[in-house]
Phi, psi and omega in degrees: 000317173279334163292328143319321172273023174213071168291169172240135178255135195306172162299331177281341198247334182292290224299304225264357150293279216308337195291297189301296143029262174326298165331306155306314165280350179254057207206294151335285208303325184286338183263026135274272175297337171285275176349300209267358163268337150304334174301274190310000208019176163358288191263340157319315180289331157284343165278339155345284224275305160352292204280322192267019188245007183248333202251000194274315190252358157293276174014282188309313172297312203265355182235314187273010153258007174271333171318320214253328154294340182288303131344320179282300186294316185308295189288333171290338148321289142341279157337299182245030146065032156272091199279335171326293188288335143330279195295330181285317187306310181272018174251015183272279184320296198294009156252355167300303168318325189260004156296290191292327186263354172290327188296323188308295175309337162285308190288359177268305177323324190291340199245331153346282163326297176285345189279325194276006168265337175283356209220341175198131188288339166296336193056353200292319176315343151333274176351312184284335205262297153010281204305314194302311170353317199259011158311312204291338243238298167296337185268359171299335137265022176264315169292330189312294185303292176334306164292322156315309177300306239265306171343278184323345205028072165236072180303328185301329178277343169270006180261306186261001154300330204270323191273356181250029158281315192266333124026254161338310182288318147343283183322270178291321173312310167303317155315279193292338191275284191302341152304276184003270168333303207272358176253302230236347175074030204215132171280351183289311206300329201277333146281351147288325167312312180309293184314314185305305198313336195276337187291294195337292186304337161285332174285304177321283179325308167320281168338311184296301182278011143301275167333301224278348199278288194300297153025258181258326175094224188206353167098334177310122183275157164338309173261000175280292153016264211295357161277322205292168168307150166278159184307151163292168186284183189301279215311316164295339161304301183320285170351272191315316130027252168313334188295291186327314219265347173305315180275349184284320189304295207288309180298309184320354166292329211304334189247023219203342211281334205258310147334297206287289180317353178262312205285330160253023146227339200306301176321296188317330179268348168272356162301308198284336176281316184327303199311317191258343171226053195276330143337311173277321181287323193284293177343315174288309178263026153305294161319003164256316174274000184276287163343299193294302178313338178294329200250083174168129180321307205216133170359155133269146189275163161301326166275004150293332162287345161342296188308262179033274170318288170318315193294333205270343192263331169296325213274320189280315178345283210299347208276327214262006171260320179345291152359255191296329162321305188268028166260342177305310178294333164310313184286318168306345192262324177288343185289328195288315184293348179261294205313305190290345190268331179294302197305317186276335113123052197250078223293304175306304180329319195297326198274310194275345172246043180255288205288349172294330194289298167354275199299320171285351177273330175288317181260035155271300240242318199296274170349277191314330160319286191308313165333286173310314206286319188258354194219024201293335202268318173284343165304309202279358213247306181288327175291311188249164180236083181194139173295318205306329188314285180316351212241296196269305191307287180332251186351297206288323161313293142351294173321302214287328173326282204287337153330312214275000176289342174266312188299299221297314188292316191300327201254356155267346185278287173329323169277347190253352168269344160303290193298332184250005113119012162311008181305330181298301163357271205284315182284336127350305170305292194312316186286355177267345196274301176310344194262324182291327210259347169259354159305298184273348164258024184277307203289287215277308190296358171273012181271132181283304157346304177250332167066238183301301177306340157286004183263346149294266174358292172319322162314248225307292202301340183279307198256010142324323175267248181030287158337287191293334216256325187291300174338306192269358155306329199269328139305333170286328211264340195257347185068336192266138179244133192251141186307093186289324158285028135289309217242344193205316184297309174329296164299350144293330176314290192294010209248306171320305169299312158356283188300317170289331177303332210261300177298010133296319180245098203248105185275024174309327182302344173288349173081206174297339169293343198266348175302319176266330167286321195296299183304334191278322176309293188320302201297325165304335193264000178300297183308308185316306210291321199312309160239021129334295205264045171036062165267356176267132204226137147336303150354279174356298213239319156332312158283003174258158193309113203073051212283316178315323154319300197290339175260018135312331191276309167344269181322333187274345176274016212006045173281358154254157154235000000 
């Protein structure tokens, strides 16, 4: 019975908790940030995106690379049925967490001042970041636990903390933003209001994996105990611990790197055009401030526009980071089944759990990529309602499409060189995709002519090398090479045709219904193509819940052959 109750899940059965999960928050998530940037319009939103594009990649150092060492160890531990060393490891982590997340919060504080004086002439942005801070504090037991469940390959307590984070956040955020607005009449305040609702929601989450831990437990019985080896001492755990988890800290920015480099030069550097080309740019972007200014007491200034801008370059963002989050959980789901097929030193498992993650991420990432790349003005034309979305937004959104087809391959390529015990690996790529990325937005955003849009431009050139350089680390280092047309071309094929369908049929005149048919369109033509070129393998499905079922059915609509 107890061991029932530590069932283990396959890589397919993890991804596809954690992926549907994902799916739901960020589903939420558009029922946030789309409402509140329309609430808050434009330059709200850049003070929005400002704190959380600061606090985001703070987040990333003190909390999502010990999940994921944690996860590595638990599961190799597992392996070798050291339930001792299990059990010693999370109460060893959870004071490690409250270290790193008491340090994290000092150190955002410590960094406020200089960061809202280097970066936004308003000073108003202060306010968002504030609200945020006591975020770091709750994720100190929100990741313990996560990582600890996802080690065990138990996805369920992290699938349903993420949906009641964003919940909360849905809820309350919009709730404290539109109070906000309506006492103080000021979008900075009403973004902060955003920001309290996201602390909030994250207090929930913590709380939930908490319960569920003391609760229900992790399922090792008494007498898996009283065999294992004894536990290691702290201080070696911790070691391990710390060894692992330093180069994982730093990479796990790998989903952070484009966020982090924007958020501390992009402003700065459209502060500095103002000065010198402020004329050309309001030029360029006359319909656009003009639109905005019709809905707002007062005028925007020259030192607003920065925000502005930003606020209008976070709206392509968030639609084109969709992507690698949920591509993210794949590499998460897939590390502990890599970390163990590595450990048994189980050369076929290694292989088949390389190209699944590879293929289900291509066919996530790909479609949706193409999408932007052919329909950027029109996505941003359906999500938002402002011309500036559609004018500035469209273009970057195009860009950020074809990033996302590289990010999307790239940030699960990262968790599986993390698993096989490759942090220096990964973390190299990554600090090299950053350096192209503070390169190319250095060179294009000082262009007054491209501007905001050269931090789409950094995106892509950053994670095009990323792409190419973890592959081919990931074949050197596993010896195993994955089919690249099984795994990565097929779904570019079929992604491609996807895309040329929506410039072919083309219903802008129909406005946002036609806009939503074109997409409906694609995706049928998507599916089609995927079996035509008989991309789907028994494999596929056999590990997923009711797998033997769906692929009888497969076969009888003949999407297997």
């Amino acid at each position: 019975m107890q061991e029932n109750k530590r069932k283990q899940q396959s890589f397919e059965y993890g991804a596809i908790i954690l992926l549907c999960s994902t799916v739901l928050v960020k589903i939420i998530g558009a029922f946030f940030k789309i409402p509140l940037s329309n609430l808050i319009g434009d330059l709200g939103f850049g003070y929005f995106s400002s704190a959380y594009d600061l606090f985001t990649p703070i987040y990333t150092l003190a909390m999502a690379g010990l999940p994921i060492a944690i996860s590595r160890v638990i599961a190799e531990r597992m392996a070798k049925a050291r339930y001792n060393d299990v059990k010693k490891t999370l109460k060893i982590t959870s004071r490690i967490f409250l270290v790193t997340g008491c340090t994290a919060a000092i150190i955002m504080l410590l960094l406020i001042r200089p960061f809202v004086s280097l970066t936004d002439a308003t000073g108003k942005t202060v306010y968002s970041i504030y609200a945020i801070v006591p975020s770091l504090l709750f994720c100190c037991i929100m990741s313990t636990y996560r990582g600890y469940f996802e080690g065990l390959r138990n996805m369920y307590p992290t699938a349903i903390s993420d949906v009641i984070e964003a919940l909360g956040k849905l809820i309350l955020g919009l709730g404290f933003s539109y109070i906000a607005l309506k006492l103080t009449n000021d979008v900075a305040f009403a973004a902060a209001g955003a920001m309290l609702g996201i602390m909030v929601g994250g207090a929930a989450s913590a709380t939930f994996l908490y319960i569920r831990y003391r609760a229900k437990g992790d399922g090792i019985t008494k007498q898996e105990l009283s065999e294992s080896p004894v536990a290691e001492s702290g201080k070696t755990i911790a070691k391990t611990l710390i060894v692992i988890a330093i180069p994982i800290v730093l990479t796990s920015l790998s989903n952070s790197v484009a966020s982090l480099v924007d958020v501390t030069m992009v402003k700065w550097q459209l502060n500095h055009l103002m000065k010198d080309s402020s004329d050309l740019i309001r030029n360029m972007y006359d319909a656009s401030i003009v639109d905005y200014n019709r809905f707002v007491t007062k005028s925007l200034v020259d030192n607003e526009i920065p925000t502005f801008l930003y606020g209008i370059r976070s709206k392509a963002f968030t639609l084109y980071n969709l992507i690698p989050q949920i591509t993210s959980v794949l590499g998460v789901s897939a590390l502990p089944v890599i970390a163990t097929a590595w450990t048994k030193k189980d050369t076929s498992l290694l292989k088949r759990n390389i190209e699944s993650p590879l293929k289900f991420t291509a066919l996530v990432s790909m479609p949706i990529g193409m999408g932007f790349v052919f329909m950027g003005s029109e996505i941003m034309g359906l999500m938002y309602n402002t011309v500036a979305s559609v004018e500035i937004g469209g273009v970057m959104l195009r860009i950020y499409g074809l990033a996302a087809v590289f990010t999307g391959l790239s940030v699960p390529m990262t968790s599986m060189l993390q698993a096989i015990g490759k942090e220096k690996i990964s973390l190299r790529n990554v600090g090299i995709g950053a350096a192209l990325k503070v390169i190319v937005n250095f060179i294009f955003v000082g262009i007054p002519t491209i501007n905001i849009k050269g931090a789409a431009l950094g995106t892509l050139i950053c994670y095009v090398f990323i792409f190419i350089a973890n592959l081919l680390s990931l074949i050197k280092y596993t010896g195993v090479k994955p089919s690249i047309y099984k795994t990565i071309l097929k779904p570019f094929i079929a992604a491609l045709f996807c895309g040329l369908s929506t410039a072919i049929l083309d219903l802008s005149a129909f406005g946002k219904i036609g806009t939503v048919l074109e997409i409906a369109v694609a995706a049928v033509v998507y599916l089609s193509v995927l079996i035509i070129l008989n991309t789907f393998e028994p494999d596929d499905v056999l590990s997923l819940p009711k797998g033997e079922t769906i692929l009888k059915v497969f076969k009888k609509i003949k999407i297997i052959r």
